[in-house]
Each structure stands twice: as structure tokens, then as C-alpha cells.
Backbone of each chain as nested JSON, in Angstrom:
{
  "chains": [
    {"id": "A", "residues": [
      {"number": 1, "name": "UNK", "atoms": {"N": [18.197, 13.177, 3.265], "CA": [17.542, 14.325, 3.897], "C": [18.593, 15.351, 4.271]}},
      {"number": 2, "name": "UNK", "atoms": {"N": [17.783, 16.808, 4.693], "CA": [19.069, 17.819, 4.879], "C": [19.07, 17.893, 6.098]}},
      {"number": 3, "name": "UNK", "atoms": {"N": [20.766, 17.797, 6.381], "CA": [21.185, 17.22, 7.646], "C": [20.159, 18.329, 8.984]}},
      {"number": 4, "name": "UNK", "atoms": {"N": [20.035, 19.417, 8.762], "CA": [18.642, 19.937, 9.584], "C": [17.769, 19.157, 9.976]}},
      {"number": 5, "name": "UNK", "atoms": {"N": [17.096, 19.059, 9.022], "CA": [16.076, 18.14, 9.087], "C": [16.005, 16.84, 9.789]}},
      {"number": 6, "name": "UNK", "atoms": {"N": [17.02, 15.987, 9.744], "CA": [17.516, 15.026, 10.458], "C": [17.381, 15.271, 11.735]}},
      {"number": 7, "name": "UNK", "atoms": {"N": [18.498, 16.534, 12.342], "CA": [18.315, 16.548, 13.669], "C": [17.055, 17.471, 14.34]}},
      {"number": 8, "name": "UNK", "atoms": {"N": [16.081, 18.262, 13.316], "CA": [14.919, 18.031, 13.882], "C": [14.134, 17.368, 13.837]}},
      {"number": 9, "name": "UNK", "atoms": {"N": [14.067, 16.243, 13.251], "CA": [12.504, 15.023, 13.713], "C": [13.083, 14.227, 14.69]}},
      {"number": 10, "name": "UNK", "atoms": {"N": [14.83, 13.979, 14.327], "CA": [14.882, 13.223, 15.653], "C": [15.436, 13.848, 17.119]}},
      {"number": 11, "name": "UNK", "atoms": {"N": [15.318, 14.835, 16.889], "CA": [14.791, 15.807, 18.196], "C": [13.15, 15.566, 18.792]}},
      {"number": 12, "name": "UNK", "atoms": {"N": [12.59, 15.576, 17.593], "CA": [11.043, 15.831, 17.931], "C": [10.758, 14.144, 18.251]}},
      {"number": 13, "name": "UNK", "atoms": {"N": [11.524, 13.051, 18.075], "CA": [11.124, 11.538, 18.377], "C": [11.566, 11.361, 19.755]}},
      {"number": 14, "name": "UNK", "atoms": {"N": [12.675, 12.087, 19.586], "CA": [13.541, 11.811, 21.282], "C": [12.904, 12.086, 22.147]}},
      {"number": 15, "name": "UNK", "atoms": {"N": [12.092, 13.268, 22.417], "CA": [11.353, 14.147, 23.178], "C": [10.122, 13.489, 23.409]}},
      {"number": 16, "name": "UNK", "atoms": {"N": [9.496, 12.859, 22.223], "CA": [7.837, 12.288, 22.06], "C": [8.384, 10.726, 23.409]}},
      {"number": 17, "name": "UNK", "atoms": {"N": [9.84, 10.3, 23.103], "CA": [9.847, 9.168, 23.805], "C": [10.057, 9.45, 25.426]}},
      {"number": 18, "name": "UNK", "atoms": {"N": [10.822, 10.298, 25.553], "CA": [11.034, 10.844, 26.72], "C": [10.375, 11.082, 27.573]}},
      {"number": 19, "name": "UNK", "atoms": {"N": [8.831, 12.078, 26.851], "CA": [8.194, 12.852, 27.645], "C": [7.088, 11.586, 27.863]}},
      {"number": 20, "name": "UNK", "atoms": {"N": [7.019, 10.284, 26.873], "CA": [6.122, 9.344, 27.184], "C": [6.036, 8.112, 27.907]}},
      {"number": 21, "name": "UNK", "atoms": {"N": [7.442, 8.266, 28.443], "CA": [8.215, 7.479, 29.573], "C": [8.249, 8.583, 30.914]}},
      {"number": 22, "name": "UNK", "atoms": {"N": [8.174, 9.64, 30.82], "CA": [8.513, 10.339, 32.33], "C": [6.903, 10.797, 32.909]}},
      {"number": 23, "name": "UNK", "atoms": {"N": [5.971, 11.173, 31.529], "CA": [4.682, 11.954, 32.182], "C": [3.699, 11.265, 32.904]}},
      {"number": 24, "name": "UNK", "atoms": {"N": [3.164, 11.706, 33.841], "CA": [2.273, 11.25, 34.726], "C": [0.729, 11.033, 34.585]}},
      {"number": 25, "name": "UNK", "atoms": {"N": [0.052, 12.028, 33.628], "CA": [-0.993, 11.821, 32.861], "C": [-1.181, 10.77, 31.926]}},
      {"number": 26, "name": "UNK", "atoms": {"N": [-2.338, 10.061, 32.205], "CA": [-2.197, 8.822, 30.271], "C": [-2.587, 9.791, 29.515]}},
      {"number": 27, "name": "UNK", "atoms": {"N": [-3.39, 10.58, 29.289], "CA": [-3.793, 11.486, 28.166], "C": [-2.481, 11.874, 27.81]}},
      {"number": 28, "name": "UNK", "atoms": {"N": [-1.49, 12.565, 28.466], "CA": [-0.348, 13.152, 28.189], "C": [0.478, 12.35, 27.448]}},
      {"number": 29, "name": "UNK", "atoms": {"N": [0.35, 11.093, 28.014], "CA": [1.376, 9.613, 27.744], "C": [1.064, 9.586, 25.73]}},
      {"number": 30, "name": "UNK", "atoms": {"N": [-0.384, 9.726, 26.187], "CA": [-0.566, 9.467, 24.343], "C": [-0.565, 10.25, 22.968]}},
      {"number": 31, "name": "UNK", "atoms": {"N": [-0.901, 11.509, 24.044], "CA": [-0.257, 12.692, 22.929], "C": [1.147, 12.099, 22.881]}},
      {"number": 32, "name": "UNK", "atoms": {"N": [1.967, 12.096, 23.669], "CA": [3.5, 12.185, 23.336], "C": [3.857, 10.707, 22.69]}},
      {"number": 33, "name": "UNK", "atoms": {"N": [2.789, 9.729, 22.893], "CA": [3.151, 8.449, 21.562], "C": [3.047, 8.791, 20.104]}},
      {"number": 34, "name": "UNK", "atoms": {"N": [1.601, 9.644, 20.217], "CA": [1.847, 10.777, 19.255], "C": [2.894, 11.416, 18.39]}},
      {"number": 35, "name": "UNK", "atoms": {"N": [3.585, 12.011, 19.447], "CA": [4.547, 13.091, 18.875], "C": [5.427, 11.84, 18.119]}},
      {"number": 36, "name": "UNK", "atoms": {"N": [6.066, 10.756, 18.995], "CA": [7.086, 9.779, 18.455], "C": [6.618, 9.204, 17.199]}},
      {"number": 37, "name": "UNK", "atoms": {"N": [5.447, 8.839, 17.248], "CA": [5.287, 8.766, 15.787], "C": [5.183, 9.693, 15.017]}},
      {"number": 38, "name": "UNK", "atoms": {"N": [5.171, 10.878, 14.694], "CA": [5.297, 11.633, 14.098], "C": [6.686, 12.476, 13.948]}},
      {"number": 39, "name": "UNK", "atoms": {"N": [7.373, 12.045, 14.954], "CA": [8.99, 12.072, 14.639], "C": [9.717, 11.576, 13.81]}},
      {"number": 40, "name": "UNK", "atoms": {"N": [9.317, 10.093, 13.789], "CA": [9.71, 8.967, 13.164], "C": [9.347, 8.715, 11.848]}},
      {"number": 41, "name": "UNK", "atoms": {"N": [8.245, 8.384, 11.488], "CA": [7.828, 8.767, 9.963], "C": [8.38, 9.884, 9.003]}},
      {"number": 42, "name": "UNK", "atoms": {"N": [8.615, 10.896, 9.226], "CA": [9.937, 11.456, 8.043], "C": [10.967, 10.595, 7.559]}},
      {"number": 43, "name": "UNK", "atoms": {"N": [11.524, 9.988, 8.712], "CA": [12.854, 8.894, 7.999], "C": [12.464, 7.643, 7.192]}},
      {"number": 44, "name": "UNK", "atoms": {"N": [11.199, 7.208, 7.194], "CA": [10.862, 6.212, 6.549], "C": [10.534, 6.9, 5.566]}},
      {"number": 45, "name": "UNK", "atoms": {"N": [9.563, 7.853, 5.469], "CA": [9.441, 8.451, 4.239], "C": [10.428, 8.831, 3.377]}},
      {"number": 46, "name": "UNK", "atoms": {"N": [11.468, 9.505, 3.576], "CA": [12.483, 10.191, 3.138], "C": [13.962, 8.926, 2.079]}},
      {"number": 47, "name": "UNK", "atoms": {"N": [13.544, 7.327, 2.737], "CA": [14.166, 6.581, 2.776], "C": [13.899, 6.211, 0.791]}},
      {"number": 48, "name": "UNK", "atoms": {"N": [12.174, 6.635, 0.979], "CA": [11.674, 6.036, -0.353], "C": [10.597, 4.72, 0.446]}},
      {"number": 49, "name": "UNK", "atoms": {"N": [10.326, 4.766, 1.437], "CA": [9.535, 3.399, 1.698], "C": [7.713, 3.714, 2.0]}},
      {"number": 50, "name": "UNK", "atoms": {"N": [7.396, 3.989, 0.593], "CA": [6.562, 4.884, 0.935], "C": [5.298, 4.085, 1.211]}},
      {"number": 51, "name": "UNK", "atoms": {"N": [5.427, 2.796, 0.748], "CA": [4.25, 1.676, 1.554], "C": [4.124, 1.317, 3.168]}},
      {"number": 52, "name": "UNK", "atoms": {"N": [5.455, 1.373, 3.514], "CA": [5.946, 1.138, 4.716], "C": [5.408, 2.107, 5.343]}},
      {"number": 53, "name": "UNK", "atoms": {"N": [5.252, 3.686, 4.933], "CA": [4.854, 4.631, 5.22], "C": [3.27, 4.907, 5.889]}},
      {"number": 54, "name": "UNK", "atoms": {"N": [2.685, 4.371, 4.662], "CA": [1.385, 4.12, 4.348], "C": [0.87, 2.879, 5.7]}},
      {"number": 55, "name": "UNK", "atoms": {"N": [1.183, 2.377, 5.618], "CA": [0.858, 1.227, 6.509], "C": [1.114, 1.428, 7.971]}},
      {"number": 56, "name": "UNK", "atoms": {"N": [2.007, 1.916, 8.513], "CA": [2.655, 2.691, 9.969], "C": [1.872, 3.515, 10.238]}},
      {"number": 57, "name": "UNK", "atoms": {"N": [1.166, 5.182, 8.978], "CA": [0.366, 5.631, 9.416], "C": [-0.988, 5.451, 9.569]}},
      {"number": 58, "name": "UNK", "atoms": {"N": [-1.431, 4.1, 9.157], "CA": [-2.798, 3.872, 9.489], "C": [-2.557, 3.034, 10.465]}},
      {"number": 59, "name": "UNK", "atoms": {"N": [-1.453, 2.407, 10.775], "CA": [-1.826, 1.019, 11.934], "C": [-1.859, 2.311, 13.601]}},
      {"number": 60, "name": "UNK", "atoms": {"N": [-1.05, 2.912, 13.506], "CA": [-0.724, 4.091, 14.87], "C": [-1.85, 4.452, 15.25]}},
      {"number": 61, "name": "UNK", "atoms": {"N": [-2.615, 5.246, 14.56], "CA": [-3.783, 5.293, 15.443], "C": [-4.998, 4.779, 15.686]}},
      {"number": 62, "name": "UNK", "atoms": {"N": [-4.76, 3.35, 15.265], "CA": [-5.848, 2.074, 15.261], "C": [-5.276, 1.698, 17.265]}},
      {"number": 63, "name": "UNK", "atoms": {"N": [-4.063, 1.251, 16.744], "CA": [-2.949, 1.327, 18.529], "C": [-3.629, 2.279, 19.876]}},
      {"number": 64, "name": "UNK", "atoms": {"N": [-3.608, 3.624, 19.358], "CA": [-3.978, 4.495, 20.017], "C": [-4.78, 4.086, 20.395]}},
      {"number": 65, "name": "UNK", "atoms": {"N": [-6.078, 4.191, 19.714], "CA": [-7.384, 3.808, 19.853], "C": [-7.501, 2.386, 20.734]}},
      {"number": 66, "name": "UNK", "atoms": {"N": [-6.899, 1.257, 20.954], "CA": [-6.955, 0.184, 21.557], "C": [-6.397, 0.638, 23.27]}},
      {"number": 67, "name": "UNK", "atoms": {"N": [-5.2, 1.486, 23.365], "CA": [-4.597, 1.734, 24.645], "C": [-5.625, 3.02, 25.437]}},
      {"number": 68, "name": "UNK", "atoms": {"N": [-6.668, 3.703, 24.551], "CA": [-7.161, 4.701, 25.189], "C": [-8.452, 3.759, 25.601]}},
      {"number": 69, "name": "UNK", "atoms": {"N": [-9.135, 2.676, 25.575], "CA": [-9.792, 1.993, 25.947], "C": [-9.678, 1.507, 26.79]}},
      {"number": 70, "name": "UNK", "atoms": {"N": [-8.367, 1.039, 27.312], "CA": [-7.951, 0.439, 28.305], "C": [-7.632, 1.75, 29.646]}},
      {"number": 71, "name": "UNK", "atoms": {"N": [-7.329, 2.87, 29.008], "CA": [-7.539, 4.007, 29.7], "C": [-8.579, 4.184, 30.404]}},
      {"number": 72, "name": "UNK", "atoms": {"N": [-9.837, 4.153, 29.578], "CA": [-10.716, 4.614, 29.862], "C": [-11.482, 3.434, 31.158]}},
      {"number": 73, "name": "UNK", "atoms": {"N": [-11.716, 2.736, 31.044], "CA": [-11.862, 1.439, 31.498], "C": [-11.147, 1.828, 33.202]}},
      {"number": 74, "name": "UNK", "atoms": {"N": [-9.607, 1.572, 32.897], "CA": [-8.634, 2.195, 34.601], "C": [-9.363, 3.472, 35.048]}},
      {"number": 75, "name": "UNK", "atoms": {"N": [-9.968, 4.521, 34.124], "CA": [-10.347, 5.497, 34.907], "C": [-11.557, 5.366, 35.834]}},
      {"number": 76, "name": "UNK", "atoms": {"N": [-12.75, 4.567, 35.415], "CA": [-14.417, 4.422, 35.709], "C": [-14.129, 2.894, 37.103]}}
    ]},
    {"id": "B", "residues": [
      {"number": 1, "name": "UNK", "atoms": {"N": [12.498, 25.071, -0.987], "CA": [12.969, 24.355, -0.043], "C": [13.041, 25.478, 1.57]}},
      {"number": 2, "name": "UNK", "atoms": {"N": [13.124, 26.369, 0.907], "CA": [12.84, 27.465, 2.329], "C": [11.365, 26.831, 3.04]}},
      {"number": 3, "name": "UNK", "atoms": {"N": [10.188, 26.414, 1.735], "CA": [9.149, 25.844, 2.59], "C": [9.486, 24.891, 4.036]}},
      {"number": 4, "name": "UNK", "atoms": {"N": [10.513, 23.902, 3.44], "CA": [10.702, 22.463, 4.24], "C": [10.804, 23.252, 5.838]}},
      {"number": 5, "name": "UNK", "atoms": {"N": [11.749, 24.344, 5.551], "CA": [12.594, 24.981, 6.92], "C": [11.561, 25.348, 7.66]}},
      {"number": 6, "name": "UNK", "atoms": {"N": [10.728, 26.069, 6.798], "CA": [9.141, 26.95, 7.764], "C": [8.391, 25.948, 8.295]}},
      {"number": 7, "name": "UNK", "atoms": {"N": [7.957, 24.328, 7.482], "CA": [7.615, 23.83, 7.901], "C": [7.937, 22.962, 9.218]}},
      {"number": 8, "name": "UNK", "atoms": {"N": [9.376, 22.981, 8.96], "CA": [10.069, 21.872, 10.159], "C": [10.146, 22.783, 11.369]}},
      {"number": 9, "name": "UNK", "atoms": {"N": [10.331, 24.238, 11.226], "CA": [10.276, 25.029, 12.432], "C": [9.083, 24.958, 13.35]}},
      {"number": 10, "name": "UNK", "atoms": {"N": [8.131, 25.016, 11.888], "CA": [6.645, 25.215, 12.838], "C": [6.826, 23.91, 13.928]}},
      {"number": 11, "name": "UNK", "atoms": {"N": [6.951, 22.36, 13.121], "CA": [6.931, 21.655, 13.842], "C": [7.534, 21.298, 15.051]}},
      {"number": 12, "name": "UNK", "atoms": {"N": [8.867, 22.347, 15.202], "CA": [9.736, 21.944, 16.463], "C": [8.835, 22.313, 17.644]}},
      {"number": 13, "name": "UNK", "atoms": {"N": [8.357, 24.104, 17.007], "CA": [7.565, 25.04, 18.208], "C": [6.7, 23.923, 18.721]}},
      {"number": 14, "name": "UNK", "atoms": {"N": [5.871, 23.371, 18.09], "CA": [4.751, 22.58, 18.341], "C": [4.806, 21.79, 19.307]}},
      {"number": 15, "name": "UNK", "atoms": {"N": [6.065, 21.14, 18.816], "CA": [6.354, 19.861, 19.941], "C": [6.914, 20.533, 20.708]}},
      {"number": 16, "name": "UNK", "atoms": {"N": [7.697, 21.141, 21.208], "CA": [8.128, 21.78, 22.007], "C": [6.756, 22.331, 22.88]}},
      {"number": 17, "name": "UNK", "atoms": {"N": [5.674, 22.867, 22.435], "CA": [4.322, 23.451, 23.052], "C": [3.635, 22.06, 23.87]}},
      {"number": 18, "name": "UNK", "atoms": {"N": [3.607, 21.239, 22.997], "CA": [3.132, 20.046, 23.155], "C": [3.525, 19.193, 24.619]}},
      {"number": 19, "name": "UNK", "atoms": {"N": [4.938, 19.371, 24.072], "CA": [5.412, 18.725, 25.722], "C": [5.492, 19.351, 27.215]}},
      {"number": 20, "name": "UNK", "atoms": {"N": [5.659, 20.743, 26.975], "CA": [6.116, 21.326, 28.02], "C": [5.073, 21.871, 28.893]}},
      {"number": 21, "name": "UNK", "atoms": {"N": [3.836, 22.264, 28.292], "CA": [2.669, 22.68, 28.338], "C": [1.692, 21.646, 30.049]}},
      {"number": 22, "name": "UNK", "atoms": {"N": [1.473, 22.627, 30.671], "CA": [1.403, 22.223, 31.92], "C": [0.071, 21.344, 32.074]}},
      {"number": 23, "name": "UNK", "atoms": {"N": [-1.152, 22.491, 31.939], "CA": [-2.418, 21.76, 31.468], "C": [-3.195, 20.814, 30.328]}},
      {"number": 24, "name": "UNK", "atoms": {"N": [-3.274, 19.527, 30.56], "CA": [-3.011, 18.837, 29.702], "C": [-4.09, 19.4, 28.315]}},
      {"number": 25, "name": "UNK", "atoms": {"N": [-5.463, 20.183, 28.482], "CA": [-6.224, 20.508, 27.826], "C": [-5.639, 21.279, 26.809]}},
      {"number": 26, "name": "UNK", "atoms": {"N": [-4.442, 21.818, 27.439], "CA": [-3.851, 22.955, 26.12], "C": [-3.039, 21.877, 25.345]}},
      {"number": 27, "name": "UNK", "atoms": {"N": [-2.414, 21.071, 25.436], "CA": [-1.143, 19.9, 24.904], "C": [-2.365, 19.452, 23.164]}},
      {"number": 28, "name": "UNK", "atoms": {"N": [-3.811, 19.344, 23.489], "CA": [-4.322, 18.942, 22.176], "C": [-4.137, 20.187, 21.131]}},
      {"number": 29, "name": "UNK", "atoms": {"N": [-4.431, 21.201, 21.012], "CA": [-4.0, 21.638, 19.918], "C": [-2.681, 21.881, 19.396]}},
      {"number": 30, "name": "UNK", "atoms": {"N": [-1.367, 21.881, 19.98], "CA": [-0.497, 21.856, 19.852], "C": [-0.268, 20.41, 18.729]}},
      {"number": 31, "name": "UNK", "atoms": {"N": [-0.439, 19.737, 19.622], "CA": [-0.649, 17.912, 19.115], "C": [-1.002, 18.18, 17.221]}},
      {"number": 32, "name": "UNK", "atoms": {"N": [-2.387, 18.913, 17.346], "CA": [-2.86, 18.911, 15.818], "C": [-2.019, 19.722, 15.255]}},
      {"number": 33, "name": "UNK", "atoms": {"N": [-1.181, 20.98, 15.949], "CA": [-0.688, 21.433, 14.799], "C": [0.494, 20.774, 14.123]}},
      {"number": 34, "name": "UNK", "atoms": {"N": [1.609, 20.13, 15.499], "CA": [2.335, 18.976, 14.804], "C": [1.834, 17.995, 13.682]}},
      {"number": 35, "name": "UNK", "atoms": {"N": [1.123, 17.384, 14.147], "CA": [0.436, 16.778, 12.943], "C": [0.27, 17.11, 11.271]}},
      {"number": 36, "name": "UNK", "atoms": {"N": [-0.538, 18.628, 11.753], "CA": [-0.84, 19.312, 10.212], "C": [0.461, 19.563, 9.715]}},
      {"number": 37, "name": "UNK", "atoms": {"N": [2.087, 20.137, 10.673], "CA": [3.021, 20.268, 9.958], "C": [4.463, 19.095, 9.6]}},
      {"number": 38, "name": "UNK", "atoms": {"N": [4.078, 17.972, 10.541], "CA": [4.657, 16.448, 9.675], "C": [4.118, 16.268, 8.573]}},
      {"number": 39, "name": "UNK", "atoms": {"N": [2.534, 16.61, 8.396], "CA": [1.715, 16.055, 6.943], "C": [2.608, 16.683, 5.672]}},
      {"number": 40, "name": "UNK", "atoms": {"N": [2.749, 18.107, 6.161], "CA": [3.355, 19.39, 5.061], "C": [4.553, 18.846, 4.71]}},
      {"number": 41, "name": "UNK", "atoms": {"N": [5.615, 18.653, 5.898], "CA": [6.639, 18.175, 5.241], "C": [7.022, 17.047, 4.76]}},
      {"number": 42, "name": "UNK", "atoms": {"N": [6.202, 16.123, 4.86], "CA": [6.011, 14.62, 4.131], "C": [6.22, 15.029, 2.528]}},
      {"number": 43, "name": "UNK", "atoms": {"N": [5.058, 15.833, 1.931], "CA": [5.135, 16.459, 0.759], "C": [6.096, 17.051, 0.3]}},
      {"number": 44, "name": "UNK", "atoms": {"N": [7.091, 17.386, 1.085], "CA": [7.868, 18.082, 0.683], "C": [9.039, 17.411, 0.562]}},
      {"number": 45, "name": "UNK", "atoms": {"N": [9.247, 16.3, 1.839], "CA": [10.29, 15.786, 1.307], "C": [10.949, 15.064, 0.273]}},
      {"number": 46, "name": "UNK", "atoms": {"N": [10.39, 14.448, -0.416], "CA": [10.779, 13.337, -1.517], "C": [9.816, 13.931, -2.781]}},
      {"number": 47, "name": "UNK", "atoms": {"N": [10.812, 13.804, -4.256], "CA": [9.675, 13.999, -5.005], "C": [9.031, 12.815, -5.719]}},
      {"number": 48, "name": "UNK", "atoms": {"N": [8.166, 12.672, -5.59], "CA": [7.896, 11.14, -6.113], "C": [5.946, 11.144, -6.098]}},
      {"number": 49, "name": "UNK", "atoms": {"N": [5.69, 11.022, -6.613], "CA": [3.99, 10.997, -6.515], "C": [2.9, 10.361, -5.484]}},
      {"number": 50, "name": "UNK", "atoms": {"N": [3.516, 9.043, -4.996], "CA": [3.038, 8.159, -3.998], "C": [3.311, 9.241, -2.667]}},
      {"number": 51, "name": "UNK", "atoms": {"N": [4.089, 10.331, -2.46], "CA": [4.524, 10.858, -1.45], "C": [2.912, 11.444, -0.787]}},
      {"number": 52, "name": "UNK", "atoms": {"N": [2.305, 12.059, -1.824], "CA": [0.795, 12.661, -1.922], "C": [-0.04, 11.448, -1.087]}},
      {"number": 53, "name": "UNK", "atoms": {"N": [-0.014, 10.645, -1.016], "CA": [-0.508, 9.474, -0.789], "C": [-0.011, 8.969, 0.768]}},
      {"number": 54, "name": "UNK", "atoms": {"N": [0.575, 9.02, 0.642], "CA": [1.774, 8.799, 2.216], "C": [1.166, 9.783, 3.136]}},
      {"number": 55, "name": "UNK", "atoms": {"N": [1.22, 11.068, 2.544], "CA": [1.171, 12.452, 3.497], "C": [-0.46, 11.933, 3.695]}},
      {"number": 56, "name": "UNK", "atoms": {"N": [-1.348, 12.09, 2.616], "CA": [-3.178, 11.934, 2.765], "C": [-3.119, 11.003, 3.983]}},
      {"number": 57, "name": "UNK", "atoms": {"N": [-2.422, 9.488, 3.942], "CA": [-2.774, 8.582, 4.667], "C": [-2.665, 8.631, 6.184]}},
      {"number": 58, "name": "UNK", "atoms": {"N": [-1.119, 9.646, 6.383], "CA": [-0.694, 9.837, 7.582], "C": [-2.227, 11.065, 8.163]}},
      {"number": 59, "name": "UNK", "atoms": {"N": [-2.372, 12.221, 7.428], "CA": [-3.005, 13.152, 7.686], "C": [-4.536, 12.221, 8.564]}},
      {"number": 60, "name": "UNK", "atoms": {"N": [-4.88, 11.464, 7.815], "CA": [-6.27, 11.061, 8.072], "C": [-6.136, 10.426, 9.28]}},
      {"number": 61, "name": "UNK", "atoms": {"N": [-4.322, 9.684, 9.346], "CA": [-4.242, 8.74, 10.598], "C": [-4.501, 9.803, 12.12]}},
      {"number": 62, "name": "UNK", "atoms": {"N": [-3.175, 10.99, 11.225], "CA": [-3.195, 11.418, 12.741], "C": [-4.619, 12.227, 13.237]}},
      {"number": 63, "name": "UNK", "atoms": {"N": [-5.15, 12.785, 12.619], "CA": [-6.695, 13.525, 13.029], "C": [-7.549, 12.808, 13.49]}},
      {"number": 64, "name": "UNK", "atoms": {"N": [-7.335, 11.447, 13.247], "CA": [-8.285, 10.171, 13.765], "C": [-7.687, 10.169, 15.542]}},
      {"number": 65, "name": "UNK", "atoms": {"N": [-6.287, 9.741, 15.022], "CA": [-5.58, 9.484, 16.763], "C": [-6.156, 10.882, 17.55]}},
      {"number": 66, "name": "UNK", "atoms": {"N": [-5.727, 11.76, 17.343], "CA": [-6.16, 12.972, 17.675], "C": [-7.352, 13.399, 18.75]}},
      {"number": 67, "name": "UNK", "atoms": {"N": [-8.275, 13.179, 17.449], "CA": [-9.428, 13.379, 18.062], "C": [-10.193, 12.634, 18.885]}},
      {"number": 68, "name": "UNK", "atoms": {"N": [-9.788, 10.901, 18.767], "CA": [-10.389, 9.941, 19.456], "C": [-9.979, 10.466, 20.949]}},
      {"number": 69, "name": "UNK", "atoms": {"N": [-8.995, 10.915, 21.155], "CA": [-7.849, 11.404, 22.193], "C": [-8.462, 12.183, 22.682]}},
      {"number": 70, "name": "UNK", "atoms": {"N": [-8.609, 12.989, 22.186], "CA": [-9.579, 14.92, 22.71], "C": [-11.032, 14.433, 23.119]}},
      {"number": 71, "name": "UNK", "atoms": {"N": [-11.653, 13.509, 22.58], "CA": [-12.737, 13.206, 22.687], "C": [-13.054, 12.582, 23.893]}},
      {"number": 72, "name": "UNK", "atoms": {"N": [-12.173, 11.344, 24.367], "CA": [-12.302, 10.813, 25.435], "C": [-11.91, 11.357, 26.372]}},
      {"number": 73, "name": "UNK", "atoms": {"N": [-11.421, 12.649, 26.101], "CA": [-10.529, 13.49, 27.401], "C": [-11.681, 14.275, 28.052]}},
      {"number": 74, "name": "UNK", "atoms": {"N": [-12.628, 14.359, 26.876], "CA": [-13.715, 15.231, 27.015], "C": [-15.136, 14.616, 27.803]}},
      {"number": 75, "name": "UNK", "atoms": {"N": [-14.771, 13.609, 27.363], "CA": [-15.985, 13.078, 28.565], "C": [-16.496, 11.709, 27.873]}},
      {"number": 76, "name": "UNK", "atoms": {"N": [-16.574, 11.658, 26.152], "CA": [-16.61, 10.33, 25.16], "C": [-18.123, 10.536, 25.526]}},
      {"number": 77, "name": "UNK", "atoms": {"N": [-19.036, 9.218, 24.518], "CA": [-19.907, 9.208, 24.321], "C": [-21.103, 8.891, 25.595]}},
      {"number": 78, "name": "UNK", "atoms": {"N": [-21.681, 9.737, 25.697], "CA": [-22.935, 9.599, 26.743], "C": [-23.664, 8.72, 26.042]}},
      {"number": 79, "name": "UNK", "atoms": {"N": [-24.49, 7.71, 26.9], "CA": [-25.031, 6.407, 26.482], "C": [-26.223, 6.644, 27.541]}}
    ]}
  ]
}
């Protein structure tokens, strides 16, 4: 990859982890699990692992979907 | 390859919108546009055919995460 590129997704992973360890909202918490996965997936892609790829982006927001339940549930 | 740059920019703004963004109601569209511009540069990065495939799979993942997200923020299904 071009070395740019590099240090922007893992800018954009650092930040997704950061902001999903410091924020106080769960809604917020999961956008920014969000963002980390979507940081992260360029480098697998880029690697050539494009099953690996495939499989990461469907399992993530199956995940999501299990932790916003449990959200929802703490809120009611 | 100037694409990759437009695309990776869009995506910094995004996340950058995404995180910093006070009210959490505004943080979802930001969210999708990251999304729509990781999908772009998936395509772009590697040339290889399965890449088309990678990007579709991620695209469908993240609009799913997405919206399940926006949805329950919104109030989720009345029963």
C-alpha cells in the first residue's frame, strides 16, 4: 500500500479505538467499533486476503447486532 | 490513483466528523459516509477481481451495522 494510505486507515483505527474506549454514550461506543473496523480492513485487504476479508466483513456486524441487544435490554 | 487520495481524504473528514461530533444523532451519517468511502477504496486498492466481492460484502456488512444502530437509536420496533 502507499505509504499515505497506511498512515490514514491507521489513523482512522487508532481513533475508532480510542474514541471507543473513552466515550460515554453506547450508541457512540458502537459507531466508533464501527469506525475500527473499518480502519482495519484496508490492511487485510491490501495484504491479498481477500476471504479473510469477506468473512470479517460479514461476521462485524452480526457482533454489532448481538452488543446493541444487550444495549437495549441495560436501557428499558 | 488520484481517485484512492479523494477517496481516503473523504474518509479521514468522516471519521474525524464521526468522532468529534457532539450530538450523538449527527455521528450516524458521518458513520455511513465512512463506510460508503472504505467500500470505494477497497476497489481501488488491489487489482484483482475477488476485490469487487470483498468491497460488495463489506458494503452490505456495514449498512446492515449501520442501520440496525440508527434504528435502535431511534426508538426500534414498536410491538
Amino acid at each position: 500500500m502507499i505509504f499515505e494510505l497506511q498512515v490514514v486507515f491507521g489513523l482512522i483505527a487508532l481513533a475508532g479505538a480510542l474514541s471507543a474506549a473513552l466515550l460515554k454514550d453506547p450508541y457512540a461506543k458502537l459507531i466508533a467499533l464501527g469506525i475500527l473496523v473499518s480502519g482495519a480492513l484496508p490492511f487485510i485487504v491490501d495484504r491479498g486476503y481477500l476471504d479473510v476479508a469477506i468473512v470479517a466483513s460479514l461476521i462485524a456486524p452480526i457482533s454489532t447486532i448481538f452488543v446493541l441487544m444487550a444495549v437495549r435490554r441495560a436501557e428499558t | 490513483m488520484i481517485a484512492l487520495y479523494v477517496v481516503a481524504a473523504i474518509a479521514v473528514f468522516a471519521a474525524a466528523r464521526a468522532i468529534l461530533e457532539r450530538n450523538t444523532g449527527r455521528r450516524f451519517p458521518y458513520a455511513n459516509v465512512l463506510n460508503f468511502a472504505v467500500a470505494g477504496s477497497l476497489v481501488l486498492l488491489l487489482d484483482h477481481p475477488i476485490t469487487l466481492i470483498a468491497a460488495a460484502a463489506y458494503f452490505v456488512g456495514s449498512t446492515l451495522e449501520a442501520n440496525a444502530i440508527a434504528s435502535t437509536y431511534a426508538g426500534g420496533m414498536k410491538r
